[in-house]
VEXPAMAR-85931 format. One record per residue (C-alpha): x, y, z. Coordinates in Angstrom, 1 decimal, decimal comma. Example, Ala and Ser with C-alpha at 12.3 -4.5 7.8 and 13.67 -1.06 7.14 Angstrom:
REM VEXPAMAR-85931
+--------+--------+--------+
:     c1 :     c2 :     c3 :
+--------+--------+--------+
:   12,3 :   -4,5 :    7,8 :
:   13,7 :   -1,1 :    7,1 :
+--------+--------+--------+
//
This chain:
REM VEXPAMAR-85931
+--------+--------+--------+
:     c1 :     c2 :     c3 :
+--------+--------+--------+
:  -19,8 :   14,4 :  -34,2 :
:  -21,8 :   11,4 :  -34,5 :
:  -22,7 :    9,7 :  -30,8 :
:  -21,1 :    6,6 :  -32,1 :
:  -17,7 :    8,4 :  -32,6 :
:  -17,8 :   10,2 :  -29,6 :
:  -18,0 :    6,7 :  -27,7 :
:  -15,1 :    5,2 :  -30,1 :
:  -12,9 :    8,3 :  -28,6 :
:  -14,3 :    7,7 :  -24,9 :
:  -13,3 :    4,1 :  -25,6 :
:  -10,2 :    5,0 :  -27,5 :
:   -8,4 :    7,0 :  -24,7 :
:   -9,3 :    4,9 :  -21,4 :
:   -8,4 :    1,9 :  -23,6 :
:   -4,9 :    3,1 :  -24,9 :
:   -4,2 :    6,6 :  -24,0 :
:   -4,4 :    6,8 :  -20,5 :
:   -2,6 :    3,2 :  -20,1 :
:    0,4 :    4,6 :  -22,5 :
:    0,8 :    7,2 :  -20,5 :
:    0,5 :    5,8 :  -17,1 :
:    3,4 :    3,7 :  -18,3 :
:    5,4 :    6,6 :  -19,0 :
:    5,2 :    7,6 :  -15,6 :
:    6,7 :    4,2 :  -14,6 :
:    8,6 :    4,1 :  -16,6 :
:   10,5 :    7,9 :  -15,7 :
:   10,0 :    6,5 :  -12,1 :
:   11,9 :    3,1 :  -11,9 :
:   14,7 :    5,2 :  -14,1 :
:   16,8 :    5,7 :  -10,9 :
:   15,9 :    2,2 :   -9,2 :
:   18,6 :   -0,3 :   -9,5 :
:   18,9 :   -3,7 :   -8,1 :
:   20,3 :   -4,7 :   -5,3 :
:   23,8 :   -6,9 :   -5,3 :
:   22,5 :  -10,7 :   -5,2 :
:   23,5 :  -13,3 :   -2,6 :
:   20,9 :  -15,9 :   -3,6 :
:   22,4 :  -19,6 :   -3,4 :
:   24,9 :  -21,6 :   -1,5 :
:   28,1 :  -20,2 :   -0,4 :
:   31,3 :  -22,4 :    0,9 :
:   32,3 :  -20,9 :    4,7 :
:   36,1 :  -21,1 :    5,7 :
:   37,1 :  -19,8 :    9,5 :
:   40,0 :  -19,6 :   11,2 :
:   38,2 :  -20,8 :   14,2 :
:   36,6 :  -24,3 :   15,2 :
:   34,1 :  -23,4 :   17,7 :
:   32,2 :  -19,4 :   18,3 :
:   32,2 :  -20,7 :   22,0 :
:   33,3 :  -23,0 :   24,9 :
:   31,9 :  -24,6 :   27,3 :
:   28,6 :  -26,4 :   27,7 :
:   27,1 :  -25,6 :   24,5 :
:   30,0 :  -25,2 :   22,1 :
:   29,2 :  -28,1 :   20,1 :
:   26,3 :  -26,1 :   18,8 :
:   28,7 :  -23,8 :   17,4 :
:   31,2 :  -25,6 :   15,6 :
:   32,4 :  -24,4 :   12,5 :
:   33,7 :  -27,0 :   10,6 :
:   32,6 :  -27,7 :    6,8 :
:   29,9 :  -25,2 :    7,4 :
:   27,8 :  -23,6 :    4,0 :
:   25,5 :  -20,4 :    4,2 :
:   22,6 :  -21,3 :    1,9 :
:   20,6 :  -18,0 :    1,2 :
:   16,9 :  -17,4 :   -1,0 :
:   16,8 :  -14,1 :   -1,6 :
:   13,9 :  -12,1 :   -2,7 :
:   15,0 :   -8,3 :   -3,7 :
:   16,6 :   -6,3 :   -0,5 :
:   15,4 :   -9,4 :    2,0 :
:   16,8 :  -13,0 :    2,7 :
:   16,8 :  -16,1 :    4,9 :
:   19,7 :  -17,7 :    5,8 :
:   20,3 :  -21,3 :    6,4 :
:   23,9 :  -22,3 :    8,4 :
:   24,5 :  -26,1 :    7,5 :
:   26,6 :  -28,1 :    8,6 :
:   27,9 :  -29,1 :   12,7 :
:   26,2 :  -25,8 :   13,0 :
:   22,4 :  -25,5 :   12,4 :
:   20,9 :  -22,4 :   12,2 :
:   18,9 :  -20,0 :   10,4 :
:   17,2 :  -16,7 :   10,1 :
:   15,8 :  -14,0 :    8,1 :
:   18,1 :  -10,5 :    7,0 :
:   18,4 :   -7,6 :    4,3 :
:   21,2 :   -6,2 :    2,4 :
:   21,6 :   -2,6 :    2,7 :
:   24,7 :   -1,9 :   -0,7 :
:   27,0 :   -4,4 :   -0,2 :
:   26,4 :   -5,2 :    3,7 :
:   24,5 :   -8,0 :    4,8 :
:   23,0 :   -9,0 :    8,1 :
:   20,7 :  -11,4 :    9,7 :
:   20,2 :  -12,5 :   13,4 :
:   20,2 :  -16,2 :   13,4 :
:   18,9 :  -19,2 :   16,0 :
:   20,4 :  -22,6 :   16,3 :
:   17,7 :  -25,1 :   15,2 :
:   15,9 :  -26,9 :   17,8 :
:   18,0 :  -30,7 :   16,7 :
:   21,7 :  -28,6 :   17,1 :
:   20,8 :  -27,7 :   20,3 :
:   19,2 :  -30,8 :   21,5 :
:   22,3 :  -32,3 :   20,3 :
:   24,8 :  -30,4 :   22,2 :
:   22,7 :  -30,6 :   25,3 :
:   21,9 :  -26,9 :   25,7 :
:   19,1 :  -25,4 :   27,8 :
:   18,3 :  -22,9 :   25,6 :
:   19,3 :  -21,4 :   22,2 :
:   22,5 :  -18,9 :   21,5 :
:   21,4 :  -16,5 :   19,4 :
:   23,9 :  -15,5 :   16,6 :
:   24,6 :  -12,6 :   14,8 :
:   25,9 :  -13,0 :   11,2 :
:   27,7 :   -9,7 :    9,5 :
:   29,3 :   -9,7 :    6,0 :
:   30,3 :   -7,4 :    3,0 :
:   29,7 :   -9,0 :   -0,2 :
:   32,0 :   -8,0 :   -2,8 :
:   30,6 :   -8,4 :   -6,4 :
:   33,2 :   -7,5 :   -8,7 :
:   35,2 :  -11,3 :   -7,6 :
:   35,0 :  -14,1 :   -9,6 :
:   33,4 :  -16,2 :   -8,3 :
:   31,2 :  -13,9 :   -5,7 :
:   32,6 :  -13,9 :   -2,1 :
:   31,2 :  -12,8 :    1,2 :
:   33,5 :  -11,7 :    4,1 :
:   32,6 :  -10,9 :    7,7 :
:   31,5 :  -12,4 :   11,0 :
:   29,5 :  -14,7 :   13,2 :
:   29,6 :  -13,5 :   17,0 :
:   27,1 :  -15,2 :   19,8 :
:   24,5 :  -12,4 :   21,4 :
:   24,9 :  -11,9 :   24,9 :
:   28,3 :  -13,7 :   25,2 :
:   30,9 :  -11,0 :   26,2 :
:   33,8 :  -14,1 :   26,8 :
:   32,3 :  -15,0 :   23,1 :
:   34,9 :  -13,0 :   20,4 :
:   33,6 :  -12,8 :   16,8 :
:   34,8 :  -15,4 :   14,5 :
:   35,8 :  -14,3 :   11,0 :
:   34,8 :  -15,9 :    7,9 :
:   35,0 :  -15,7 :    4,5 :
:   32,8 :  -17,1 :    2,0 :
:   32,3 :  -18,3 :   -1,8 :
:   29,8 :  -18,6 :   -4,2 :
:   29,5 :  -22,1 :   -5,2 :
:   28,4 :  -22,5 :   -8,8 :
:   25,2 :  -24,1 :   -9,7 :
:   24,4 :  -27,4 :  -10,8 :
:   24,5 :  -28,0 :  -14,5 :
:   20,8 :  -28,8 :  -15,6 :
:   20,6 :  -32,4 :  -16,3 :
:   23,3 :  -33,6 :  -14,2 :
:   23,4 :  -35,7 :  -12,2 :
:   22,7 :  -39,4 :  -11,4 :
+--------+--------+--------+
//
């Protein structure tokens, strides 16, 4: 064999041969890796409840025409609660559950004249298979055993169509 052919093979199987297969291998890996259930965008909140507490600070926590807006990037997420109530946070999804500890933004609590922040804790189940997507769980205040958790439920809202608008 020729010196010239032998470097054509060299140069034939690091060039294609060992990339082919090396995406075999990834290929027979990611086989069992799924995705996980998305949550990305801004969700509509409804509560039985006005308030998560009384007393000094309670206007932080009002509930009222609240929204959830979540960016999610594969198993992690931050969290954004808008409206009275402003807070926000970083969480995963583990399956359907989804958690994230949350702190009131630094204007909410200004606002309601509190000394110091109330950490939240938000806790939901998504459930995929509705139509449109809904979330339903809880928002309880850390440290606050006069505090009970206020159930929520929340939807989806769809996206803007592209181009609409003013």
């Amino acid at each position: 064999m020729s010196r010239a052919r032998r470097r054509f093979l060299v140069a034939y199987l690091f060039l294609v041969a060992v990339p082919v297969l090396c995406l075999i291998g990834v290929l027979k890996f990611g086989r069992g890796l799924s995705a996980p259930v998305s949550v990305n965008g801004t969700w509509a909140v409804t509560t039985a409840a006005t308030r998560l507490s009384s007393g000094p600070c309670g206007e932080a926590n009002s509930l009222t025409n609240l929204s959830l807006v979540i960016s999610q990037s594969g198993k992690n997420f931050s969290v954004a609660l808008d409206g009275p109530t402003k807070a926000h946070g970083e969480g995963s999804i583990d399956g359907t559950s989804v958690k994230a500890p949350l702190v009131l933004t630094r204007d909410a609590i200004r606002e309601a004249g509190c000394a110091t922040s109330q950490p939240l804790t938000l806790i939901a189940t998504v459930d995929p298979k509705s139509t449109p997507r809904s979330l339903a769980g809880s928002l309880s205040v850390d440290g606050c055993s006069a505090c009970a958790p206020v159930q929520f439920h929340a939807v989806l809202q769809p996206k803007p169509k592209a181009g609409a608008g003013h």
